[in-house]
C-alpha positions in Angstrom: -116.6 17.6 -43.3 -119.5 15.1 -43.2 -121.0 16.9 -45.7 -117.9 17.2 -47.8 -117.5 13.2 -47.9 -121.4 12.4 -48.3 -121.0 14.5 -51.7 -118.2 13.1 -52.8 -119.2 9.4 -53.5 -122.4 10.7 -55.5 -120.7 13.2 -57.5 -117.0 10.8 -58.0 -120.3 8.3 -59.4 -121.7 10.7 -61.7 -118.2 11.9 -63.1 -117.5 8.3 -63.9 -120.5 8.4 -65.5 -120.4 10.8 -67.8 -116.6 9.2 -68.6 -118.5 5.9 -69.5 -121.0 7.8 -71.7 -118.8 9.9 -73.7 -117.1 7.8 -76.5 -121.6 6.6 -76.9 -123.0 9.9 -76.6 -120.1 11.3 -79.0 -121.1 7.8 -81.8 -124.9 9.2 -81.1 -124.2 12.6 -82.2 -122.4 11.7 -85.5 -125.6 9.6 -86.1 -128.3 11.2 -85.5 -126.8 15.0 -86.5 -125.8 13.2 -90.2 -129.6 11.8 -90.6 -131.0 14.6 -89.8 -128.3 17.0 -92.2 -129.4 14.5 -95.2 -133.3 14.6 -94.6 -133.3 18.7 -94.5 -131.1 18.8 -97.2 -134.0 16.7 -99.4 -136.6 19.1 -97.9 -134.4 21.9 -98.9 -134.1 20.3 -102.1 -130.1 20.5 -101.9 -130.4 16.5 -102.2 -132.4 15.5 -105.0 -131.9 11.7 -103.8 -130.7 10.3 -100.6 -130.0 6.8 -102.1 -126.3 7.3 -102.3 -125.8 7.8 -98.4 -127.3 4.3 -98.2 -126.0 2.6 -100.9 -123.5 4.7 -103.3 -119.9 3.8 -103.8 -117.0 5.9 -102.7 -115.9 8.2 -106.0 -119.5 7.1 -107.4 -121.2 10.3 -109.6 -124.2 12.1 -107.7 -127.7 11.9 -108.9 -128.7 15.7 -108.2 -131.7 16.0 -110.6 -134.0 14.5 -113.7 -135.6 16.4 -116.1 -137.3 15.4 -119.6 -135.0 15.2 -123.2 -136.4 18.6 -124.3 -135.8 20.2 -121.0 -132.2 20.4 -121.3 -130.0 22.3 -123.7 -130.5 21.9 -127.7 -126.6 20.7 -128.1 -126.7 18.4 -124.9 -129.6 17.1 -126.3 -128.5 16.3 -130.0 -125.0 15.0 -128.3 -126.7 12.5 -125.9 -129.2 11.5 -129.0 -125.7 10.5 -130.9 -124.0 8.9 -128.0 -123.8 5.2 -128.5 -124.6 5.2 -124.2 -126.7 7.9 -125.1 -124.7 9.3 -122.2 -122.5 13.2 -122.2 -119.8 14.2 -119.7 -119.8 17.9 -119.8 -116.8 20.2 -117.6 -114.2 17.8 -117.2 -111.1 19.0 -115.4 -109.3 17.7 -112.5 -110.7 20.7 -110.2 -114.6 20.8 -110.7 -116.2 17.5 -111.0 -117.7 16.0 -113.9 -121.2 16.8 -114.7 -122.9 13.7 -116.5 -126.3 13.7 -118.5 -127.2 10.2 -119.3 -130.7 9.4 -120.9 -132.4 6.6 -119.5 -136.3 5.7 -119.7 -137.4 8.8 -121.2 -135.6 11.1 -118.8 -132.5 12.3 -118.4 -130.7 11.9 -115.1 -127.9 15.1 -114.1 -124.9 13.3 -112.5 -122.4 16.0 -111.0 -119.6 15.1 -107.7 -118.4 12.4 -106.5 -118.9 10.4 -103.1 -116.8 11.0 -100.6 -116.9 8.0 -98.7 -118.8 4.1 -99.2 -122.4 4.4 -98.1 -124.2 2.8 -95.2 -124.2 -0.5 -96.7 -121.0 -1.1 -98.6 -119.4 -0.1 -95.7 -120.8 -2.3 -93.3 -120.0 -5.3 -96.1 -116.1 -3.8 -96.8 -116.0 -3.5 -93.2 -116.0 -7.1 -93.2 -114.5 -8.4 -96.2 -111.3 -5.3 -96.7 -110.7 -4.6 -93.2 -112.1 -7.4 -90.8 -111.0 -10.8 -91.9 -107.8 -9.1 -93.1 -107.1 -7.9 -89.7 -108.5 -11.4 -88.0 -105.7 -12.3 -90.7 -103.0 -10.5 -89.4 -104.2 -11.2 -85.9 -104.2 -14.7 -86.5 -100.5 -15.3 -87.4 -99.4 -12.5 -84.9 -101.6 -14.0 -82.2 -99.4 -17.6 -82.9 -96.3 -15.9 -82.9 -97.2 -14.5 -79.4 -97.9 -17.5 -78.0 -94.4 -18.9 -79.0 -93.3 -15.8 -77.0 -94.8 -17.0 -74.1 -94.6 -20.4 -74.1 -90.6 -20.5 -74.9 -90.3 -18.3 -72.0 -89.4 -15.3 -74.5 -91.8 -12.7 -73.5 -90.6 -13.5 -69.6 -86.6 -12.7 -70.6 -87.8 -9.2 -72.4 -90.3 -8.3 -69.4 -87.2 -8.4 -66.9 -85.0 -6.9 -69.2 -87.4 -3.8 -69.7 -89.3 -3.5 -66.4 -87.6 -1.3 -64.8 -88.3 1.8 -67.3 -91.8 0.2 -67.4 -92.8 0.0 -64.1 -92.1 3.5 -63.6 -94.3 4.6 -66.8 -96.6 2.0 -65.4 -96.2 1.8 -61.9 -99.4 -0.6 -61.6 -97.4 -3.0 -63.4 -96.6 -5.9 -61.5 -92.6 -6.3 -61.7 -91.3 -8.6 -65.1 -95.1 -8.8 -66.5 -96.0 -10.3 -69.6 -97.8 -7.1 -70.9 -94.4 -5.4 -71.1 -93.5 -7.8 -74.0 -96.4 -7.3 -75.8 -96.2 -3.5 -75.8 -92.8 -3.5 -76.2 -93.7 -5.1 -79.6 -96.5 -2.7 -80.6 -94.1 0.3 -80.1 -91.8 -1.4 -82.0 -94.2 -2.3 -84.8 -95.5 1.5 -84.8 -91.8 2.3 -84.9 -91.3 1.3 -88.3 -94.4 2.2 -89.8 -95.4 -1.9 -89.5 -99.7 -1.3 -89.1 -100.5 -4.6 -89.3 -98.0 -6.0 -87.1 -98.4 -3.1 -84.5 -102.6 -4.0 -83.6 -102.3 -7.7 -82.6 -99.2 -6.8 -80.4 -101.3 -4.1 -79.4 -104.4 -5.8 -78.7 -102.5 -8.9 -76.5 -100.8 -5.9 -74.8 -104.3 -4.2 -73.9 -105.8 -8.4 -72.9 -103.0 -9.0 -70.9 -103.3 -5.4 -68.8 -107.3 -6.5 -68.6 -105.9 -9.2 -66.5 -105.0 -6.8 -63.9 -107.6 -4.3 -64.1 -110.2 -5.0 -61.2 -112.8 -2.8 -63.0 -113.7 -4.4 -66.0 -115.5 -2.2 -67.6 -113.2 0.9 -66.6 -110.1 1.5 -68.3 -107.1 1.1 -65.6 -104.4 3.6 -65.9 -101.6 1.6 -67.5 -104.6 0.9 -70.3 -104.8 4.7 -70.7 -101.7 5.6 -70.6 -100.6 2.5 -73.5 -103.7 3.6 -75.7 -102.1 7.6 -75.6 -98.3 6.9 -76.1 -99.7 4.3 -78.9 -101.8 7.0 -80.5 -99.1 9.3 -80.7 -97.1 7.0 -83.2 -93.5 7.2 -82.5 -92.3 6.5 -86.4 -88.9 5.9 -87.8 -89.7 4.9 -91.6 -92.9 5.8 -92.4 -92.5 3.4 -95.6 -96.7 4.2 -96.8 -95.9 7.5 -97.2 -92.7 7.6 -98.9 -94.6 4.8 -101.3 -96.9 7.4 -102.1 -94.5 10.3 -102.7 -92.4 7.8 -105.0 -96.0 7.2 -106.8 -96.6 10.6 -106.8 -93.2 11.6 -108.7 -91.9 13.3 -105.5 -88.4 14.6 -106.4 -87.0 13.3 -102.4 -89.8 11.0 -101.3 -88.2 10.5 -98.4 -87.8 14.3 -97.9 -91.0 14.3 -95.2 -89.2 11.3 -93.0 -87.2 13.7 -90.4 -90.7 16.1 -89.8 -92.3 13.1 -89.3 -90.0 11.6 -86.7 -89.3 14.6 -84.9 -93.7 15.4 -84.8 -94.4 11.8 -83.6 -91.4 12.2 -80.7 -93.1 15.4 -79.8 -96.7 13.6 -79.9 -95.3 10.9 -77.6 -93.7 13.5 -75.3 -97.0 15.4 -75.0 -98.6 11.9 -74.6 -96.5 10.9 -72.1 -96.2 14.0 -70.0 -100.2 14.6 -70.4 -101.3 11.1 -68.9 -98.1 11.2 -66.6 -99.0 14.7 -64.2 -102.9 12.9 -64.3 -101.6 10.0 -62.9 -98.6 11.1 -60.8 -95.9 9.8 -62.3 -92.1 10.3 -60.9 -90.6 12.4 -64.2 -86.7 12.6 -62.1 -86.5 8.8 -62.1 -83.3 8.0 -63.4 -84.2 5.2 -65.1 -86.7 6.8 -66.9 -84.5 9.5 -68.0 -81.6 7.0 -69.0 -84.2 5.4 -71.0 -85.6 8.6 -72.7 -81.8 9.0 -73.2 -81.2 5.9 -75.1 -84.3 6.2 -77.5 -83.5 9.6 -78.4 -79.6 8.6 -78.8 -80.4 6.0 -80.7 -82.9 8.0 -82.8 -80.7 10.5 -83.5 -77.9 9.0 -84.3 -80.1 6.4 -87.2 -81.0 9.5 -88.7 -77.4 10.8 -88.9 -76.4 7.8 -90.7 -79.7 7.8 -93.0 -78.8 11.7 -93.9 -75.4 10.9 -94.7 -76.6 8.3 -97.6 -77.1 9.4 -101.2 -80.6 9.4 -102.5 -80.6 5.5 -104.1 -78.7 3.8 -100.6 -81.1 6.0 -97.8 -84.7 4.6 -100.7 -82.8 1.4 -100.2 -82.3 1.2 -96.8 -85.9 3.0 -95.4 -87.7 1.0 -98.1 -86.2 -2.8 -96.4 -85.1 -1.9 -92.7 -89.1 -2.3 -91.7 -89.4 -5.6 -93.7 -85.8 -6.9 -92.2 -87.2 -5.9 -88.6 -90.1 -7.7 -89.2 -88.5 -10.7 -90.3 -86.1 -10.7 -87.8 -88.6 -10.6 -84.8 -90.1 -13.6 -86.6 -87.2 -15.4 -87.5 -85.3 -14.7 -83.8 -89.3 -16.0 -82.0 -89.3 -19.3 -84.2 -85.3 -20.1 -83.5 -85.5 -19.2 -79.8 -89.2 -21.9 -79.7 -86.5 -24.5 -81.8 -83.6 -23.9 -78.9 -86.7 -24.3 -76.1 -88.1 -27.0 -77.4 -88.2 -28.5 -73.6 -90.3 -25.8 -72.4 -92.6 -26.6 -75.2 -92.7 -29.9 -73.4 -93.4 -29.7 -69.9 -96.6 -27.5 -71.5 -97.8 -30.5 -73.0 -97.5 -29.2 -76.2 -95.5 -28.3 -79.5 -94.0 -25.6 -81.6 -96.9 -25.7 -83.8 -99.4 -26.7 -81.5 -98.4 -23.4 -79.1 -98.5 -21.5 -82.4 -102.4 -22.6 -83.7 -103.3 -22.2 -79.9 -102.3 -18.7 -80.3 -103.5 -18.3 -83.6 -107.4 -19.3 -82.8 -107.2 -16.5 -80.1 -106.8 -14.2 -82.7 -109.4 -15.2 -84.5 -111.7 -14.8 -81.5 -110.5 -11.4 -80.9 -111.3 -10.4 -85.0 -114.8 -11.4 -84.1 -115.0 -9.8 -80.7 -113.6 -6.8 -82.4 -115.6 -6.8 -85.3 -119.4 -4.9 -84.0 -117.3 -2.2 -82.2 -115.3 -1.3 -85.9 -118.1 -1.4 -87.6 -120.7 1.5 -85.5 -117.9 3.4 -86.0 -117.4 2.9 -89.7 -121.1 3.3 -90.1 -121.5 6.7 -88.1 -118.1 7.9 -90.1 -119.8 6.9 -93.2 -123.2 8.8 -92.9 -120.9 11.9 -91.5 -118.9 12.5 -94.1 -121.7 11.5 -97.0 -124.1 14.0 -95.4 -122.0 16.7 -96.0 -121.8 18.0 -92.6 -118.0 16.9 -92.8 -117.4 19.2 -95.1 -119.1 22.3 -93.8 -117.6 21.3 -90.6 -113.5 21.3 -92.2 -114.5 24.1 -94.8 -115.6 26.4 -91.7 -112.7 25.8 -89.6 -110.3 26.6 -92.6 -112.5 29.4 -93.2 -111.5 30.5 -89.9 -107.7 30.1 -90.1 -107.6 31.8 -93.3 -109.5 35.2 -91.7 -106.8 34.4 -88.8 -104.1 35.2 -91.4 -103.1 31.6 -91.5 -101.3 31.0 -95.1 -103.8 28.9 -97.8 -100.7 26.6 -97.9 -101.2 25.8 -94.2 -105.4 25.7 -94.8 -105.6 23.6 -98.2 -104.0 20.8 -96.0 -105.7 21.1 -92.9 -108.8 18.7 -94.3 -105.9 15.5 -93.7 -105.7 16.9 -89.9 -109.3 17.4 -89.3 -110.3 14.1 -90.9 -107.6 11.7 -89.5 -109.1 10.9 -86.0 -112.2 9.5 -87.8 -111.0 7.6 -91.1 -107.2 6.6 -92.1 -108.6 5.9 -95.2 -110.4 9.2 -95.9 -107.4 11.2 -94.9 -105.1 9.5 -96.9 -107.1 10.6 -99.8 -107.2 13.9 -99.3 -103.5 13.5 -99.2 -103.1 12.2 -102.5 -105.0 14.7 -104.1 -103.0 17.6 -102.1 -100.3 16.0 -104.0 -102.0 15.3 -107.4 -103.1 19.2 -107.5 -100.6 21.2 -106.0 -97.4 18.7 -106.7 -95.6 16.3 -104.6 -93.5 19.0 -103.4 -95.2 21.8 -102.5 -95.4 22.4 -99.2 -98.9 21.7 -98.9 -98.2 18.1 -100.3 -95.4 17.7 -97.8 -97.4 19.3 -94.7 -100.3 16.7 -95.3 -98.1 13.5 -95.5 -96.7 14.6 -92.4 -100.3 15.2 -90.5 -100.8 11.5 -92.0 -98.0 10.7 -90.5 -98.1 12.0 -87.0 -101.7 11.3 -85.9 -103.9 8.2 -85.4 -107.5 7.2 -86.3 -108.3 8.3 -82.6 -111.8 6.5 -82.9 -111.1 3.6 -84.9 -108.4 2.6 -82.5 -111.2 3.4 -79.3 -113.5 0.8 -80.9 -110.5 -1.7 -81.2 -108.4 -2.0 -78.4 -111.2 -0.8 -75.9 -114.1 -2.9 -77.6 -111.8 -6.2 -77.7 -111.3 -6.4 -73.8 -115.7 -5.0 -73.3 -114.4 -1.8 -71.7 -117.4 0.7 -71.4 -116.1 3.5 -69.3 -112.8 4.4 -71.1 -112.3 7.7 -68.6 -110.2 10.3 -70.2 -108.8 8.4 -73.2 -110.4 9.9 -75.9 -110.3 13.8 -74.6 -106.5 12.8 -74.1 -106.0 11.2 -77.4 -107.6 14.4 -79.3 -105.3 16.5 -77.3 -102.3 14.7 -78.3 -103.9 14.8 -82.3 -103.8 18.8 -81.7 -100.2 18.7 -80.4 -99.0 17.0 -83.8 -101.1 18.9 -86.1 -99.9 22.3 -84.6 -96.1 20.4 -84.0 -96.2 19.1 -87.6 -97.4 22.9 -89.0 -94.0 24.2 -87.1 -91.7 21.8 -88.4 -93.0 21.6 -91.7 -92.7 25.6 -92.2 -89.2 25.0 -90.4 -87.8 22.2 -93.2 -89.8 23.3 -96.0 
């Protein structure tokens, strides 16, 4: 027994270890794997210049070679001698990319691909200026509106209303706790496809549980499980993607909405239930259950009344229910601060005053926030511009196809694979699933619903973790890719199911 208990505290030390150093060692990895893939690929000669990883532009032309004028082929060169650029684009089609001969201080340089991503550089300057002061943006204003919340005595009413189901999700809650509020708001936010609103409710939520964590540098269980049920992305109008079907010339763009409600539920089950038996949590609470009860009801019965609308009323109504929310949650914060006016008072402050008070901690959460999104960026960057991305998601569908899995299924799985790492990058290959195999193919459909159902696992790491300087984030991540896996292989079952 002695033995027993003077092993446990080293190895409990070096689990918690190797926790802390997973999320680094996995950035690492990308990093170093990437620099090395693009250095043996010059030695190989597969890269005829590496420039492009540093500083190339997403959708950019590849320099693959240079050769002198009378190198090339007698009617490229007489065309590129007539050219007023004295430039030739040679094999254009949608499918293979354009192969460009431009002739330029005696040589002539061989353009052929495109870049998949920003280099090195431009991302780490559009990290700032398209995602960063945006977001410090949005943070900003939300951050103010929060702080009316609290303030007006707001966030305290909601707490007491909800804490009940929420102490029993998160039984380290304190009872009526401001955090409940906050993520209260988030899953709203995330409910109705509302991004921008969803991270600063989000991030107070995750400041707010830091309060009570007495590791600092450990996630706390009610921070893990808030990060996976977040992640898992209950949505009821995913508006972004029904904007990009209706741009797309989808004959329903709404079609995709009920796969992608019923994938996210079944994400935040598996979420729930996943983080729940790790920590012990009481499933046959009654409460919990009657509140399970209520949000599928209610769920349910929206969609019932959104399927019985022709197809003008249900674009109407899923196109400005999100935007009404919104406003509403707004509108009800700023009318309930006028009513409380007193409580505003006794704080020694005003309306406005509580509002800016809120709104520079926002603005010193962007910046906090700001060195964690961008290592991430940056390692996503030189991973997908090295090419290892691709043999990576080109191996894997590989796989599935020898598996017997249909081409329909495989031609969409790159939007899966690349998800956790890039919102961005994965909505792109979306588009294009819809600009070469139609709107409404299945493949089409199958991807808007992986973009749907899943989050940018690491993106959303580096956030919420990196705004409250926790280190060791324990299981999260291995939990959050789980969950990814549920939805992908949920949203492949529903999608052959509707479609």
């Amino acid at each position: 027994m002695l033995i027993v208990f003077l092993f446990h505290l080293p190895f409990n030390k070096i689990i918690n270890e190797i926790r802390s150093m997973v999320l680094s060692r996995f950035w690492l990895g990308i990093f170093i794997s990437s620099i090395i893939f693009v250095l043996i690929g010059m030695i190989n000669s597969n890269n005829y210049s590496i420039d492009f990883v540093l500083n190339g532009k997403k959708t950019d032309p590849i320099l693959i070679g240079e050769v002198y004028l009378d190198k090339i082929p007698v009617f490229i060169k007489d065309s590129i001698q007539k050219a007023p650029e004295k430039t030739m684009v040679v094999n254009r089609n949608t499918k293979d990319p354009d192969t460009t001969y431009c002739f330029k201080n005696k040589t002539v340089q061989v353009y052929s691909g495109v870049q998949k991503s920003d280099g090195l550089l431009p991302t780490c300057k559009n990290t700032l200026i398209d995602i960063i002061i945006p977001l410090v943006a949005y943070l900003a204003f939300f951050c103010g509106i929060m702080q009316l919340l609290i303030d007006s005595g707001a966030s305290e009413k909601l707490a007491k209303k909800l804490s009940p189901v929420f102490m029993i999700v998160f039984p380290s809650l304190p009872k009526n706790h401001e955090s409940i509020s906050y993520m209260t708001l988030n899953f709203a936010a995330n409910f109705l496809g509302l991004d921008s609103a969803a991270t600063p409710f989000g991030l107070k939520a995750m400041q707010s549980l830091q309060e009570l964590n007495p590791e600092k540098d450990r996630a706390s269980d009610a921070q893990i499980m808030f990060m996976c049920l977040h992640a898992a992305g209950l949505t009821l109008i995913p508006t972004s993607i029904i904007g990009y079907r209706a741009a797309a010339n989808a004959s329903n763009p709404a079609d995709v909405m009920l796969p992608c409600i019923l994938t996210s539920l079944i994400g935040t089950i598996a979420a729930f239930l996943i983080v729940g038996i790790r920590q012990r949590i009481n499933f046959k609470s009654a409460a919990l259950v009657a509140g399970l009860m209520v949000l599928i009801s209610g769920i349910i019965g929206l969609l019932f009344y959104i399927n019985s609308l022709d197809l003008i009323s249900k674009n109407y109504f899923t196109g400005n229910l999100s935007a009404i929310m919104l406003l509403g949650i707004i509108g009800l914060t700023l009318i309930f601060s006028l009513f409380k006016e007193k409580e505003f008072r006794l704080k020694n402050t005003t309306v406005f005053d509580s509002f800016v008070s809120g709104a520079q901690n926002g603005l010193k959460t962007g910046v906090i926030i700001f060195p964690y999104v961008l290592g991430m960026l940056a390692a996503i960057s030189l991973f997908r511009n090295s090419g290892l991305f691709e043999i990576i998601s080109n191996g894997i569908t590989s796989l599935f196809s020898l598996m017997g899995v249909a081409s329909d299924i495989t031609s969409s799985l790159p939007v899966a694979l690349l998800r956790p790492f890039s919102s961005g990058g994965s909505r792109g290959f979306m588009i294009d699933s819809m600009n070469n195999f139609g709107p409404d193919s299945f493949t089409a459909r199958l991807s808007c619903i992986f973009q749907c159902s899943a989050e940018t696992t690491f993106y959303v790491i580096a956030v919420y973790f990196g705004a409250i300087n926790v280190k060791n984030t324990r299981y999260t991540l291995g939990t959050m890719l789980l969950v990814d896996l549920v939805c992908v292989i949920t949203a492949i079952f529903v999608a052959s199911w509707f479609f």
